[in-house]
C-alpha positions in Angstrom: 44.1 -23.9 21.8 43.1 -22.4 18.3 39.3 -22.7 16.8 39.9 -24.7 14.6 41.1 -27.3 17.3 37.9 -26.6 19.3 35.6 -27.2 16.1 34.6 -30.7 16.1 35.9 -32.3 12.8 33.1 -32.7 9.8 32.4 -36.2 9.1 33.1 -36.4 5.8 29.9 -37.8 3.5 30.6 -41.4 2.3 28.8 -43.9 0.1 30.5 -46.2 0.1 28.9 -48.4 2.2 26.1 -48.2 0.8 27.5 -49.3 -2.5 28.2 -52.8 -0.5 24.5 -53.1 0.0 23.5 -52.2 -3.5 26.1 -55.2 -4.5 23.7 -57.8 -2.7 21.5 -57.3 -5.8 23.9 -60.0 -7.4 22.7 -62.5 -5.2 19.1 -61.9 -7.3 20.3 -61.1 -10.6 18.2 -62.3 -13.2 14.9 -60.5 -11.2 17.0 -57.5 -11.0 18.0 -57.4 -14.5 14.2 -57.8 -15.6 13.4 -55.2 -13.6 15.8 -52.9 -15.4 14.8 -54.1 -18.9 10.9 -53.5 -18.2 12.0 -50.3 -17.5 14.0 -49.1 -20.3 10.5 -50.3 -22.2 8.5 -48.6 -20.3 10.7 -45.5 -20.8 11.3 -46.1 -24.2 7.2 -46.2 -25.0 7.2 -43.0 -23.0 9.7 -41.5 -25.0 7.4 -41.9 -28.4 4.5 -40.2 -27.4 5.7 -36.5 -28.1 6.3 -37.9 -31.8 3.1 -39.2 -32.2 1.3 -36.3 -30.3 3.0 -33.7 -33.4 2.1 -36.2 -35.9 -1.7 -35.5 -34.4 -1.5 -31.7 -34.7 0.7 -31.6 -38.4 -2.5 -33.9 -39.5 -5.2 -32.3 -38.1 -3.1 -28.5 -39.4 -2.5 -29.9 -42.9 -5.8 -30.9 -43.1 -7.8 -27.6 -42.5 -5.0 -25.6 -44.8 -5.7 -28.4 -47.3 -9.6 -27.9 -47.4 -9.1 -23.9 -47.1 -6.6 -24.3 -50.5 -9.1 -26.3 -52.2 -11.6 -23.3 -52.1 -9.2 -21.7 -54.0 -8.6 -21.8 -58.1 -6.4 -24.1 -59.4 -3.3 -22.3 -60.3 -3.2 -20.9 -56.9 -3.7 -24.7 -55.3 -0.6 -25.6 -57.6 1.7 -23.1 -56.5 1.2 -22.8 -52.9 1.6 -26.9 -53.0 5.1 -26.9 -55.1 5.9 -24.1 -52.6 5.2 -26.2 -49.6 7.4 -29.2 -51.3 4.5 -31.3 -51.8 3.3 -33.2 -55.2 -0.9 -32.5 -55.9 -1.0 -36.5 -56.0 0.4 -35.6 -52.0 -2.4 -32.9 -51.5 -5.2 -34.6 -53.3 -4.6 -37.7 -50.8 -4.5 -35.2 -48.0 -7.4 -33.9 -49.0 -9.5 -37.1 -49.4 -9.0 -38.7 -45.8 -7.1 -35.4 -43.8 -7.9 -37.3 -40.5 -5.7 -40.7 -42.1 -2.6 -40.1 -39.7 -5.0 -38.7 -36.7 -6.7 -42.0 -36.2 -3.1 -44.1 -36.0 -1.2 -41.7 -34.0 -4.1 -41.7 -31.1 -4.2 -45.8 -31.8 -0.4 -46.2 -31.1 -0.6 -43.3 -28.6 -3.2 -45.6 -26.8 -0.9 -49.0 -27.4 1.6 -47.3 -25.8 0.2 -46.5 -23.2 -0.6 -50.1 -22.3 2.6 -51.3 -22.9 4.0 -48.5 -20.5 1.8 -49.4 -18.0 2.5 -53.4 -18.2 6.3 -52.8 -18.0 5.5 -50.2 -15.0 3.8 -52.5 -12.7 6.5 -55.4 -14.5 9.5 -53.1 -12.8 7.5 -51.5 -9.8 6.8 -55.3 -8.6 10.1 -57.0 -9.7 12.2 -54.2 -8.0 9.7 -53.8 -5.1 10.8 -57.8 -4.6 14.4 -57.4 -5.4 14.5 -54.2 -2.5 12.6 -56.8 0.1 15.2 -59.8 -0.7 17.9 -57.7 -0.5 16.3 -56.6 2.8 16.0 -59.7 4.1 19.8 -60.7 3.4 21.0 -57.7 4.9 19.1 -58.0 7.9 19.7 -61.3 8.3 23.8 -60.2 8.2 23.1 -57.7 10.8 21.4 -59.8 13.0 23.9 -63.1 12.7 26.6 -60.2 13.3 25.1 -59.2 16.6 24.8 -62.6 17.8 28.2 -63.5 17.4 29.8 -60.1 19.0 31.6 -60.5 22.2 29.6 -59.4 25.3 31.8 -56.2 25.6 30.6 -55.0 22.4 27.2 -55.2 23.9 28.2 -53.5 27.1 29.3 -50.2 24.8 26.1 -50.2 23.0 22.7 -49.7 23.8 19.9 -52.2 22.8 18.0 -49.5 21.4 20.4 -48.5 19.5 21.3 -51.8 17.9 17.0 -52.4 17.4 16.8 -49.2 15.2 20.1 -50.1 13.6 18.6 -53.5 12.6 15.0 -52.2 11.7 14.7 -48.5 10.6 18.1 -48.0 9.2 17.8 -51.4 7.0 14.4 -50.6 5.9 15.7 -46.9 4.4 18.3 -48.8 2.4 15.5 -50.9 1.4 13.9 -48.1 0.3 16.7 -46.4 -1.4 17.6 -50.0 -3.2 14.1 -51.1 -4.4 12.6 -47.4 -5.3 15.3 -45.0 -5.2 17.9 -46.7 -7.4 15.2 -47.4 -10.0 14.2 -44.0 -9.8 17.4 -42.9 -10.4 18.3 -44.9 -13.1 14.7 -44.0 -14.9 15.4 -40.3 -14.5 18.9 -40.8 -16.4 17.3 -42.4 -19.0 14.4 -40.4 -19.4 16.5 -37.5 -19.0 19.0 -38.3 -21.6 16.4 -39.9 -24.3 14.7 -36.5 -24.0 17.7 -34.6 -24.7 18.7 -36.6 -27.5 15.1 -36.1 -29.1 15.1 -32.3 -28.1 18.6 -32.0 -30.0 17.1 -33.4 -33.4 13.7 -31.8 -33.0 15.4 -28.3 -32.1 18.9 -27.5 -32.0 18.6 -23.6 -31.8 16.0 -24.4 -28.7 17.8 -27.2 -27.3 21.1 -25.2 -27.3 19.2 -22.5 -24.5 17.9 -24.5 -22.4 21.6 -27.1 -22.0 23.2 -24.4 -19.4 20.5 -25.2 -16.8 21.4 -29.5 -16.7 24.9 -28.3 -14.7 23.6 -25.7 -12.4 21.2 -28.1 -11.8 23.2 -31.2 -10.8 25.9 -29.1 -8.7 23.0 -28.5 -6.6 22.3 -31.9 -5.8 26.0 -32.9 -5.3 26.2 -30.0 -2.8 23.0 -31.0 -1.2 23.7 -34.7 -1.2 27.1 -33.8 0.3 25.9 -31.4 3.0 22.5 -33.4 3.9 24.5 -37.0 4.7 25.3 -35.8 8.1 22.2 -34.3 9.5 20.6 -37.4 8.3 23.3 -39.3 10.2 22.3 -37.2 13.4 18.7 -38.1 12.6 19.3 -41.3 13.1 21.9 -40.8 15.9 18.6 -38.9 17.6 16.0 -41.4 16.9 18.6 -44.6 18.1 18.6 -42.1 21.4 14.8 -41.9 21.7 14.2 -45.7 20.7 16.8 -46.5 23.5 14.8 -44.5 26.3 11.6 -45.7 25.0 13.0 -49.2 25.2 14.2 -49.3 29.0 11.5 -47.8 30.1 9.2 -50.7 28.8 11.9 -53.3 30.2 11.8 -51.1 33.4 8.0 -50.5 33.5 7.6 -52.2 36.9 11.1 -49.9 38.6 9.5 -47.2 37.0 6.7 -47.2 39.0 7.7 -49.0 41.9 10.0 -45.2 42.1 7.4 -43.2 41.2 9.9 -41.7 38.6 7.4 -41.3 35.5 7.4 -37.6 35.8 11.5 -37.9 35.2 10.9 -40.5 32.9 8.7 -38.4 30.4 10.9 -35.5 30.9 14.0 -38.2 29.0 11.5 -39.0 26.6 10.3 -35.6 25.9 13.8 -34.3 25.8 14.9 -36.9 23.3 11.7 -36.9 21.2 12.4 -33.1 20.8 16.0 -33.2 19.9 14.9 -35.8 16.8 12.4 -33.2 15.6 14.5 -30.3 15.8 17.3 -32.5 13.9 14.1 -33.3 11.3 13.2 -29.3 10.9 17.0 -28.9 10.4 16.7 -31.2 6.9 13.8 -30.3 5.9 14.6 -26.7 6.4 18.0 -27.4 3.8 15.2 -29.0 0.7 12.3 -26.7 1.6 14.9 -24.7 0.1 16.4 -26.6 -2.9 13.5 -27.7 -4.2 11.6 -24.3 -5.2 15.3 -23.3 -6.4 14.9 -25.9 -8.7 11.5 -25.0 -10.1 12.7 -21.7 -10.5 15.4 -22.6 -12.9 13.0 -24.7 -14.8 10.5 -22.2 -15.1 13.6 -19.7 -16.5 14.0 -22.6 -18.9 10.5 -22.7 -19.9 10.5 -19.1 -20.5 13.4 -18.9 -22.1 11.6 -21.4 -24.9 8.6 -19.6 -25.1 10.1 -16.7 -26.2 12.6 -18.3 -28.3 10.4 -20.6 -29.9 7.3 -18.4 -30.6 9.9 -16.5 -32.6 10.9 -18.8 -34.7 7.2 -20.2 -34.8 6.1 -16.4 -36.0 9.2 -16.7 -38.6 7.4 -20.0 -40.2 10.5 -22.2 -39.0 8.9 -23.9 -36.2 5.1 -25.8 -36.6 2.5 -25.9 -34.2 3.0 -29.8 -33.8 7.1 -29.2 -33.6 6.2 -26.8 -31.0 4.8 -29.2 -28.8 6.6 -32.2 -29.5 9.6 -30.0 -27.8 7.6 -28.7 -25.4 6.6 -32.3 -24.0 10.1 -33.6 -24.3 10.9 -30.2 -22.2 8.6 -31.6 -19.8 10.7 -35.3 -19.4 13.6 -32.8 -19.0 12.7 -31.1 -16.0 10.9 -33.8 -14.1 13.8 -35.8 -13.7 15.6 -32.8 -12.8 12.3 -32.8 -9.3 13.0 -36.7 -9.4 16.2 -36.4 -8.4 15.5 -34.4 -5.4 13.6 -36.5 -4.1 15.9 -39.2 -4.9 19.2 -37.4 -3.3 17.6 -37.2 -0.2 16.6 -41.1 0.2 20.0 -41.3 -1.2 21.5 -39.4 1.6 19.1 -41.3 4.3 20.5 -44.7 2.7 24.3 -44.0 2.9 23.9 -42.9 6.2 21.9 -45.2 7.6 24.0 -48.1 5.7 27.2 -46.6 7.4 25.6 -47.2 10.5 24.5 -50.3 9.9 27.9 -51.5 8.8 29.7 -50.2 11.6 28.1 -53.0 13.0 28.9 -55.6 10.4 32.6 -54.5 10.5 33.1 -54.7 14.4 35.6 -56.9 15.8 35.2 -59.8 17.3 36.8 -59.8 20.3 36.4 -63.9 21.6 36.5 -66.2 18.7 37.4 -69.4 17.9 41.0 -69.7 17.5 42.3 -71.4 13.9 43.3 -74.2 15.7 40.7 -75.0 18.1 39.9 -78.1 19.1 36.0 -79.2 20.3 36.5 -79.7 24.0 34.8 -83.2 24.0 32.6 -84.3 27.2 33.9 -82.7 30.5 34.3 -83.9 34.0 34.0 -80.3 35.3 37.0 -79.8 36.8 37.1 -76.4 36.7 40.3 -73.8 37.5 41.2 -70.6 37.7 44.8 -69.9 37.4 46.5 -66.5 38.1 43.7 -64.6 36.6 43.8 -61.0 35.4 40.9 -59.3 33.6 39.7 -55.6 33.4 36.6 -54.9 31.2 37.1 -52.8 27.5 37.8 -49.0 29.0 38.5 -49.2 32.3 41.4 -48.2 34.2 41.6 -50.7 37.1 41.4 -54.9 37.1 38.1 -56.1 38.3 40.5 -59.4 38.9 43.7 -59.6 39.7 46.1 -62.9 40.3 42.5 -64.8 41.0 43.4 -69.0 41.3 40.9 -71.8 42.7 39.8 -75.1 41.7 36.4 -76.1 41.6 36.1 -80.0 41.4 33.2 -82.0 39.8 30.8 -82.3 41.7 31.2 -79.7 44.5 29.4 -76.5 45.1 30.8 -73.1 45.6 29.4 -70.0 46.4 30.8 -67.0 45.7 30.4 -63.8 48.2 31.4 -60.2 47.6 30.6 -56.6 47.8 28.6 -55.0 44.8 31.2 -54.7 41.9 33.9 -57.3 43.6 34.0 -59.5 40.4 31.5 -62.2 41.3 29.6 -62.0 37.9 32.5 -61.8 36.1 34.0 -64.8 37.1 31.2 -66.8 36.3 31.3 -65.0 32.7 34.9 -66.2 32.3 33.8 -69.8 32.7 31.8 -69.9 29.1 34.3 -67.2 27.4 31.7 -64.7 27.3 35.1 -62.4 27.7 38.7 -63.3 27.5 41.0 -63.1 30.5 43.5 -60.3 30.1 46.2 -62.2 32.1 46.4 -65.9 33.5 44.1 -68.9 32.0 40.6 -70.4 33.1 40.7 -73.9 32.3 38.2 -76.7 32.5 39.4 -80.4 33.1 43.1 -78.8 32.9 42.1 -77.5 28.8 42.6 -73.6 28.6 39.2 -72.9 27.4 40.7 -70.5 24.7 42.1 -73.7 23.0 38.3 -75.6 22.8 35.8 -74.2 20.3 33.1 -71.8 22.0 30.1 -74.1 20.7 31.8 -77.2 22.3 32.3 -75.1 25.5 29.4 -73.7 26.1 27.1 -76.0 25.3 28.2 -78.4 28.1 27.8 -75.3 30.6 24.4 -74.5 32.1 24.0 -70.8 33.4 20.9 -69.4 35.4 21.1 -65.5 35.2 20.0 -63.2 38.1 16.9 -61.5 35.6 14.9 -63.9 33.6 13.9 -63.8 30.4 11.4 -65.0 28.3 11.2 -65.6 24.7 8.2 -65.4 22.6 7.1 -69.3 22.0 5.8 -72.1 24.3 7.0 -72.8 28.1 8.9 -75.8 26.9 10.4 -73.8 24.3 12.0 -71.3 27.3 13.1 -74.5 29.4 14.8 -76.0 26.6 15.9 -73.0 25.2 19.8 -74.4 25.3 18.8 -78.0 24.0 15.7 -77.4 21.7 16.0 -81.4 20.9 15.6 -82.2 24.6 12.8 -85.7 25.5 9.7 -83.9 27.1 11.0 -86.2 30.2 14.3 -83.9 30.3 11.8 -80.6 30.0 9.4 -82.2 32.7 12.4 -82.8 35.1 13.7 -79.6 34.9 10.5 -77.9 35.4 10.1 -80.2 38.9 13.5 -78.9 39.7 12.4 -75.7 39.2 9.1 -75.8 41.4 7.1 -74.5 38.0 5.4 -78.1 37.4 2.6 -78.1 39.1 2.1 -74.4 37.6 2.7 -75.0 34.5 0.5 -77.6 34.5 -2.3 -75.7 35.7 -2.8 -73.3 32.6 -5.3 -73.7 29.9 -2.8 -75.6 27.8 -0.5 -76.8 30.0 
């Protein structure tokens, strides 16, 4: 066998799956499009301040050359104006109110900032509420998914597994879907409105500082691309530690009817270790992109000074031009931190929405077949005829050629050795699996030809381990008919030698 046989094939990084959960923002489209539109506004006020902060320092540096040129005689005042392409009606207004465009450029510098900060907390709230409806869909999905997947499914996986599936995997793409995309789509805008205004404020400066934008965002593909996995292992690691954690609770009373919590804690410790070396692993990988990143901008920055206090020294560049560019230099490389940040939610998303779709796309293995009748009320006649079933995986028939016939009425008991089948011939009855050979039928009706919900509703099943659901004693009792008389609930509680019990508690 070569190595490369040996090497365990790279899962390939994939978003597309979590491309079907961003499309459940459609289902709240007119909350998602305001969001979007407060903030554009709110990017778009931030996007004028730079102007306004050059119109601040041009004033207040016109001002003192214009009071230092008055001191001077006449002729001189006249040329140095005509030189600076200025009229001495232009100069003479300059020099009666110098402070004129100070006072409106900190005004609008000061309305903008309340508009920024209205449309801010207008998209921080609408998309915050967009993220938790979406959320709430896509849990709800998950959950009505699980519920209808055949009990074999459920013998292959894990109930902690399927809990963090359904809880901390859905809440990351919440995350990624009512921050992360906005984030996103704000650092593009920002981004590209302060490249545009950098192009027409400088083009000689704007021109060094364009071959960083590509270096830049081949990083983050490669990062996005390599980091998808790990966080896919993260996940794998945590559904590993949630599952111990979650049968030891269920166990709690084996546990220590063993004595085995030594052995217990050494699983849990085991698994709790193996998710925080997975966790060191990814944040080893952006411990280092992130600083490489700040280093390119601070190149960039450098790069600027020096070419722009040239060109300031030369007389082509003003104090206030200076530092309109050097703000809109600032909107340039935030985004570029931003979307750090943002690739690595991104990467958590897609691959804790692959996850959870691996569960939305599972088959169904017993369904309702397209022409299934409802089975009607029974007699209870049931029949077993010639039955063959082996379990999903497994090599040899738990069943094999099985025929009897219950009749109404009559009681059967049903003895055998420890794995000999007797569990999984009551679990034929209600179709929690499908026979692999022969038919189970009830009042001569294969049960594969009667609807489940008309089938199983008519069959009453006590299971060897109990199991309680949060709510009220009657709730538990008539947990298969929630519309039962309290006379049905009352009987059944007699029958079950819990009356006199259950009436004995504060609120019985």
């Amino acid at each position: 066998m070569t190595a490369d046989a040996k090497r365990p094939k790279r899962e390939k990084p994939s978003f597309k799956n979590l491309g079907r959960a961003i499309r459940f923002l459609g289902h709240y489209r007119n909350i998602t499009i305001a969001a979007y539109v407060a903030l554009f506004l709110s990017t778009g006020a931030q996007l004028l301040v730079p102007q306004l902060v050059q119109n601040i320092l041009d004033a207040v540096t016109r001002g003192m050359m214009a009071q230092q040129l008055a001191t001077q005689p006449a002729q001189v005042q006249s040329t140095v104006v005509s030189q600076a392409g200025m009229t001495m009606e232009e100069f003479n207004s300059i020099l009666a109110n110098p402070l004129a465009p100070l006072y409106w450029s900190i005004a609008l510098i000061l309305v903008l900032a309340v508009v920024r900060g209205l449309f801010a907390f207008a998209q921080s709230y609408m998309s915050e509420k967009a993220g938790q409806s979406v959320a709430f869909d896509f849990r709800n999905e998950l959950f009505a998914k699980i519920q209808r997947l055949s009990f074999s499914y459920h013998d292959r996986n894990r109930t902690g597994q399927l809990m963090i599936r359904a809880t901390d995997d859905v809440e990351k793409v919440r995350l990624f879907i009512g921050q992360g995309l906005l984030l996103a789509v704000q650092a593009v805008v920002l981004l590209t409105g302060a490249l545009i205004m950098l192009l027409f404020t400088n083009l000689q400066l704007t021109l060094v500082i364009l071959p960083i934008l590509p270096v830049a965002m081949v990083m983050f593909m490669v990062f996005g691309g390599v980091t998808q996995p790990l966080f896919v292992k993260v996940q794998q690691k945590l559904s590993t530690l949630n599952t111990v954690l979650q049968e030891n609770l269920a166990g709690i009373k084996v546990v220590k009817a063993f004595a085995t919590e030594p052995t217990e804690q050494k699983r849990f410790d085991a698994a709790a270790d193996d998710l925080m070396n997975q966790q060191i692993t990814v944040a080893r990988i952006f411990s280092f992109l992130f600083p490489v990143i700040f280093l390119i901008a601070q190149l960039g920055q450098a790069a600027v000074l020096y070419f722009g206090g040239n060109q300031i020294i030369a007389g082509t560049l003003t104090i206030g031009e200076w530092q309109k560019f050097s703000l809109y230099l600032v909107y340039v490389f935030f985004p570029l931190g931003q979307l750090g940040f943002i690739i690595s939610q991104m990467s958590q998303a897609a691959a804790s929405a692959n996850r959870v779709y691996e569960i939305i796309d599972a088959d169904i293995e017993v369904r309702d077949r397209a022409d299934a009748q409802p089975l009607g009320q029974i007699e209870g006649r049931v029949s077993f005829d010639a039955v063959h079933f082996r379990y999903v995986g497994a090599e040899k028939e738990v069943l094999s050629g099985v025929s009897f016939v219950v009749e109404p009425g009559e009681t059967v008991a049903i003895l055998g050795l420890t794995g000999s089948g007797k569990s999984t011939v009551i679990n034929l009855i209600p179709r929690f699996y499908d026979v692999t050979g022969g038919a189970v039928r009830i009042d001569g009706r294969d049960i594969r030809d009667v609807t489940l919900d008309s089938l199983r509703t008519q069959i009453g099943i006590v299971h060897q381990d109990p199991i309680l659901f949060s709510g009220s004693i009657r709730d538990n009792i008539a947990f298969g008919r929630p519309d039962a008389p309290d006379a049905e609930v009352e009987s059944a509680a007699r029958a079950a030698q819990a009356h006199d019990f259950i009436a004995a508690l504060p609120e019985g």
